[in-house]
C-alpha positions as CSV (number, residue, x, y, z in Angstrom):
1,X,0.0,0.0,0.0
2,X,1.3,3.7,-0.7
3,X,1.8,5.4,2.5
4,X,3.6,8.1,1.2
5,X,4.9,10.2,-1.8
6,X,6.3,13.5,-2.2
7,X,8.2,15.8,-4.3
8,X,11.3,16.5,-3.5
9,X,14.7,18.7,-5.2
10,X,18.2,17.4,-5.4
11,X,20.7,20.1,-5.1
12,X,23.9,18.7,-4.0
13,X,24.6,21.5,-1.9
14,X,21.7,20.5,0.1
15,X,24.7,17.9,1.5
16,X,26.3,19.6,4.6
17,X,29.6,18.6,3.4
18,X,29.1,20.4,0.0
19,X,26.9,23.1,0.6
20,X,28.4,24.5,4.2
21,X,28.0,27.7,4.4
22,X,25.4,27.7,1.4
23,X,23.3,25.9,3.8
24,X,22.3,28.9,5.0
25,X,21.0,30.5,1.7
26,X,19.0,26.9,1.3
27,X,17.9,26.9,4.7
28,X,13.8,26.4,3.9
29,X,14.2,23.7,1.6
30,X,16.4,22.0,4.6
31,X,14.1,22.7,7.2
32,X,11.4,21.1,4.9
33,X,13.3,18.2,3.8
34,X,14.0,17.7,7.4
35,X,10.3,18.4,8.5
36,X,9.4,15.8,5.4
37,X,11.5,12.9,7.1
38,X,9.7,13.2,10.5
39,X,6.8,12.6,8.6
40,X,8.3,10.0,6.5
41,X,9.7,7.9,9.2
42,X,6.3,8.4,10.9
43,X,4.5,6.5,7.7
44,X,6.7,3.5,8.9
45,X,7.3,2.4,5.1
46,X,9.4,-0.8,4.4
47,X,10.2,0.1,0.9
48,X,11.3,3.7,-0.6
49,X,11.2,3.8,-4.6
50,X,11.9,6.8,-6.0
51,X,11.9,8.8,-9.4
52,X,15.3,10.5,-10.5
53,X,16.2,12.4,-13.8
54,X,19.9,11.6,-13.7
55,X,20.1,8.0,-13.3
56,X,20.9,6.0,-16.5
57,X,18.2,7.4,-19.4
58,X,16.9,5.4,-21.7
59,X,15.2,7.3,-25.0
60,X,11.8,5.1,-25.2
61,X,11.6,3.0,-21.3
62,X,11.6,3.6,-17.8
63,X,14.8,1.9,-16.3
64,X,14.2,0.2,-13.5
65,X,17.2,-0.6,-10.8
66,X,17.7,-4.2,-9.5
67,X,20.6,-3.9,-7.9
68,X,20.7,-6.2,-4.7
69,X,22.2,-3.1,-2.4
70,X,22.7,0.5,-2.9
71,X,25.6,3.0,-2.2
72,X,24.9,6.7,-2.1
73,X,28.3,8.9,-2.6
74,X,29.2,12.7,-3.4
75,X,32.8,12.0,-4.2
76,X,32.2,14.1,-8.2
77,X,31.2,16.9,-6.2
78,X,34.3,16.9,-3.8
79,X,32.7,15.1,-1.0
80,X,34.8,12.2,-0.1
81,X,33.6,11.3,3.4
82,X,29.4,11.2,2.9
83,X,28.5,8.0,2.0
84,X,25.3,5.9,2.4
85,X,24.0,2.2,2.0
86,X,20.6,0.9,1.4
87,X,19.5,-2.8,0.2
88,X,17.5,-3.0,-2.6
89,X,14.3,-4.4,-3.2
90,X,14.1,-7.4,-5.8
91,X,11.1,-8.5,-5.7
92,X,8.7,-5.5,-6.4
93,X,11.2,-4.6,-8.9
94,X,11.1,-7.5,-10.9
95,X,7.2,-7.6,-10.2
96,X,7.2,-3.5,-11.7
97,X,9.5,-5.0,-14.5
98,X,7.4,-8.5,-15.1
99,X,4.0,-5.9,-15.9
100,X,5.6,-2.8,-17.3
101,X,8.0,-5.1,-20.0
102,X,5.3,-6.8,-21.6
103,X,4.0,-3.0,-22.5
104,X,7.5,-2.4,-24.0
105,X,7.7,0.4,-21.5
106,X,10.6,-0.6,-19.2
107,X,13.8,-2.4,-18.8
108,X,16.4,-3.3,-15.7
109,X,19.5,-2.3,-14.7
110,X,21.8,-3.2,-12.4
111,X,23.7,-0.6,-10.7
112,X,24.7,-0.3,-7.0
113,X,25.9,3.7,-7.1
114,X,22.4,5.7,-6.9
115,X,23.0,9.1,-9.0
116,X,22.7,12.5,-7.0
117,X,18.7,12.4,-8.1
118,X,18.1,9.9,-5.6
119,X,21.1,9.8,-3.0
120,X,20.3,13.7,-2.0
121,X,16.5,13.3,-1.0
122,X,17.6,10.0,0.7
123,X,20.3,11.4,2.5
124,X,17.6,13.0,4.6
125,X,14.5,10.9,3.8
126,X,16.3,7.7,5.0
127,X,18.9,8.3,7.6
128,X,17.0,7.1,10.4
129,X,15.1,3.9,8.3
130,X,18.0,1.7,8.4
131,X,15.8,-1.4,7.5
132,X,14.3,0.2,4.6
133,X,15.0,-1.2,0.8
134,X,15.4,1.4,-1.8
135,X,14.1,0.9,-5.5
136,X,15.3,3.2,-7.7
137,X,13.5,4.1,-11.2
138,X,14.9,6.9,-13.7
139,X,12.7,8.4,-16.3
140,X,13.1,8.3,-20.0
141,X,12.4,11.2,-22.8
142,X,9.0,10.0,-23.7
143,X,6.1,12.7,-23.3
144,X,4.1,13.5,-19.7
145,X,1.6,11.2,-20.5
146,X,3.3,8.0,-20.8
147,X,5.2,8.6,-17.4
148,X,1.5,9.7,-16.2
149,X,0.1,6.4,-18.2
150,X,3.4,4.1,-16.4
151,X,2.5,5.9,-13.3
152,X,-1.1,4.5,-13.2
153,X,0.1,0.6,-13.9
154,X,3.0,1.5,-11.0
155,X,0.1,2.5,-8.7
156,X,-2.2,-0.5,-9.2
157,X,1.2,-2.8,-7.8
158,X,2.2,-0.9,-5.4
159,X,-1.9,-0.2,-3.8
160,X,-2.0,-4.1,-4.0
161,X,1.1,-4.4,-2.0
162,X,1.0,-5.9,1.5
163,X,4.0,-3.9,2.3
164,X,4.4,0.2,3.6
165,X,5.7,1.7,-0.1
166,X,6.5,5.6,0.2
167,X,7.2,7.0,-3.5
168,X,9.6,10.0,-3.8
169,X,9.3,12.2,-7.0
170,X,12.8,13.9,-7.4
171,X,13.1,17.0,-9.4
172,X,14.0,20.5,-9.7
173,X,12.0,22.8,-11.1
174,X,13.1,25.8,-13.3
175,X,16.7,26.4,-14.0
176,X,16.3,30.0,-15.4
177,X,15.1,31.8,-13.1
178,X,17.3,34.6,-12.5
179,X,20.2,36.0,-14.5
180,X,22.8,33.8,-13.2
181,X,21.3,30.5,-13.5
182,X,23.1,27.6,-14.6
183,X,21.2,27.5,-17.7
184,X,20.5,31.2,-18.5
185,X,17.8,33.3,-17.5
186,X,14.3,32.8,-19.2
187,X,11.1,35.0,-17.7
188,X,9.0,31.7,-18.4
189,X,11.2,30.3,-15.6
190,X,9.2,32.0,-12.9
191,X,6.3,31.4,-14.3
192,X,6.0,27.6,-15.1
193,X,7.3,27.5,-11.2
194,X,4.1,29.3,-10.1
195,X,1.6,27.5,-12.3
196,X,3.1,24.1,-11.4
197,X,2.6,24.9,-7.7
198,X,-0.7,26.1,-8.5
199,X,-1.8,22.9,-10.1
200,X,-0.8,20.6,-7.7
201,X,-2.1,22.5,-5.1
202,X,-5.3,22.6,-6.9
203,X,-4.9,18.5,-8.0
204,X,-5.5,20.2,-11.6
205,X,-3.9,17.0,-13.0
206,X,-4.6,16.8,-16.6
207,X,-3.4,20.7,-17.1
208,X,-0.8,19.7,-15.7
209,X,-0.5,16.7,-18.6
210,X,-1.4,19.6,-20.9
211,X,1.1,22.5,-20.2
212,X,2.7,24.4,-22.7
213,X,5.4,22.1,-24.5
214,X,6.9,25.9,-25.1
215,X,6.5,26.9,-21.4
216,X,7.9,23.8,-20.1
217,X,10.8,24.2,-22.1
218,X,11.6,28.0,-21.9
219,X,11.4,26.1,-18.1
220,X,14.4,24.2,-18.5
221,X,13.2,21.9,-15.6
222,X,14.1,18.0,-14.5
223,X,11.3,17.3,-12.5
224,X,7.8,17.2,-14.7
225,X,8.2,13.3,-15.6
226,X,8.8,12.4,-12.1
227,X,5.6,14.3,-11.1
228,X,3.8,12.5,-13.9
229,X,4.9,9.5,-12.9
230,X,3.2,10.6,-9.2
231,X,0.2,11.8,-10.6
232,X,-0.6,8.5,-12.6
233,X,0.1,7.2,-9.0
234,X,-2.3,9.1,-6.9
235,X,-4.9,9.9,-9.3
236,X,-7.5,8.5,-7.9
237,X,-6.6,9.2,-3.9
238,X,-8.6,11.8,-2.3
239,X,-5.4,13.8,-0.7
240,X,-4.3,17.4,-0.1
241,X,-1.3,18.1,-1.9
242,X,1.0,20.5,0.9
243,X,4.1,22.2,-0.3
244,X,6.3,22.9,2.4
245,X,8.8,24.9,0.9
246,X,9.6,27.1,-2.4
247,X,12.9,29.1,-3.3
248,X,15.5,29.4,-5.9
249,X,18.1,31.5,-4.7
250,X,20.7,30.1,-7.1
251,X,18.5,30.8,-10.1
252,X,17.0,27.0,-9.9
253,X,13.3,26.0,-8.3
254,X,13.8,23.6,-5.0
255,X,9.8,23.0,-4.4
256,X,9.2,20.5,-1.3
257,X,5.7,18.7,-1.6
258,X,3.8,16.2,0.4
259,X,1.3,14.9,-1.2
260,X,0.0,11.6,1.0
């Protein structure tokens, strides 16, 4: 059964021993990620699967990760010291992979070393859930409404599950929204930000499905297929979508959402 889901950003900096003193600029998404695993480890969930942009991508499936344990590190961001282990789950995986393959929609992969997408929300989402298992899924470059349509077949396993499942969505949100962001500055930044939040707020779903392909890519974002994803997920829950945080001092959009 899902027990919870959220959406979550994955700044490395958020990491104490990268960010330091930029910790302090980040401070509400912190405080919220932290507020978010209270309530996380409060859920009691046995298994953790989440979403992430920067895992392997595949053009036309969903990769799914069946790799027996995990390792979360920072070392390509100069952070030799943090490092994290999780086991993974096997047999919802291979049950996700059994359904979703005969669609032609995913495939597996093997690979121990979770990317930053994942490792940075589950630095703080899993630190005290030592038992948990960890399955890992990255997105591919097909449109919103196949990750929304995967979503839906994901949701109808994991509701049927006799285990706690909590589903984390990782993404960022715009990165143009001021003149020194890492991608350039677009005024469609700041706006696509805003309506997002809107819509989830106001479980406007399908207008979500049906942004702007031109607004969405003025955007620049990483998260919109891993919020699909969740929507197909939740679509039929009756829940009340709180977002605990919004900021993007360094010109990117770090939104922190619970949604069950």
């Amino acid at each position: 059964m899902l027990v919870f889901s959220a959406i979550v950003p994955h700044p490395p900096i958020l990491i104490p021993a990268i960010g330091k003193e930029n910790l302090e600029v980040i401070k509400k998404t912190k405080f919220a990620m932290e507020e978010l695993a209270e309530h996380l480890y409060a859920a009691k969930p046995e298994v953790i699967i989440v979403v992430s942009p920067h895992g392997e991508l595949h053009e036309g499936k969903i990769t799914i990760n069946q790799a027996p344990k995990f390792v979360g590190a920072f070392n390509k961001f100069g952070d030799l010291t943090t490092k994290m282990e999780w086991q993974g789950e096997l047999g919802l995986s291979y049950k996700i992979y059994e359904k979703m393959e005969t669609e032609g929609t995913a495939r597996l992969i093997h690979d121990e070393n979770l990317d930053h997408g994942a490792a940075v929300p589950l630095f703080y989402l899993a630190q005290n859930l030592p038992e948990v298992k960890i399955l890992p899924i990255n997105y591919c470059l097909r449109d919103l409404k196949f990750h929304f349509d995967f979503g839906k077949e994901l949701g109808e396993i994991i509701h049927a599950e006799n285990r706690r499942v909590a589903f984390i969505a990782s993404g960022d949100l715009s990165h143009r929204l001021t003149k020194d962001a890492p991608a350039g500055y677009n005024p469609n930044g700041k706006k696509f930000d805003k309506l997002l939040l809107a819509l989830l707020k106001e479980k406007k779903y399908e207008e979500i499905l049906n942004m702007d392909v031109d607004l969405v890519e003025d955007a620049g974002e990483c998260g919109l297929r891993s919020i699909a994803v969740l929507l197909g997920i939740i679509k039929d829950m009756n829940i009340t979508p709180q977002l605990l945080s919004y900021e993007g001092p360094f010109g990117v959009g770090y939104a922190v959402m619970e949604i069950v």
